[in-house]
N, C-alpha and C positions, 0 to 999 in steps of 0.2 A: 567348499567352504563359503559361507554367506558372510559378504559382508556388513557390518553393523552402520547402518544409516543416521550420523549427526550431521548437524551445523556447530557453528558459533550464537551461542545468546547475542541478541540484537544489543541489549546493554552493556554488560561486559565483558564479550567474546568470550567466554568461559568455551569448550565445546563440551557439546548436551547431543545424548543418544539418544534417538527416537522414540525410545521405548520409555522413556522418563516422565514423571507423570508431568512435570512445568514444561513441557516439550512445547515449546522452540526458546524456552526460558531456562535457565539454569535453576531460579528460586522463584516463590512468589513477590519477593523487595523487589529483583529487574521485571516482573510483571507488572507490578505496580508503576512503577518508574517509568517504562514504556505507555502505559494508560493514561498516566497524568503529563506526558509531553503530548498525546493525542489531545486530552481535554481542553490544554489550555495554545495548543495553536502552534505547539513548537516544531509538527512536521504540516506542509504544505506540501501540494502540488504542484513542483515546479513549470510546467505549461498547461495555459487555460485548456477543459475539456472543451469540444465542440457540440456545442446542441443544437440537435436538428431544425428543432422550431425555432430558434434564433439565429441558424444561418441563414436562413430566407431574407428575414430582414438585413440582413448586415451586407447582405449579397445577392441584389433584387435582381440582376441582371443573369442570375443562374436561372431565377422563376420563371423569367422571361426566353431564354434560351429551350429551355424543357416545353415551353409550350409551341413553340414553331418546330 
């Protein structure tokens, strides 16, 4: 017997089966709704990513280690 693979809609926990065409959305309103909290800034990245070419600088003393 195969399982039927859903979630919860990100917006309002509705749960949506996989095979649904708004899939991981219940509708296109929580698609939308989900799109426009992206646009205007309402989800963030709670810790700074690390960038390679800016950790050098911020942490001159690795450059220095890596060469001796």
């Amino acid at each position: 017997m195969k399982k039927a693979i859903s979630l919860r809609c990100p917006t309002c926990r509705k749960i949506v089966l996989r095979s649904e065409p708004e899939f991981p959305f219940c509708c296109e309103r929580c698609r939308l709704i989900d799109l426009g909290k992206w646009a205007s800034g309402g989800y963030v990245i709670s810790t700074p990513l690390n960038d390679p070419e800016t950790d050098d600088f911020i942490h001159p003393n690795v450059q220095d280690q890596k060469a001796n």
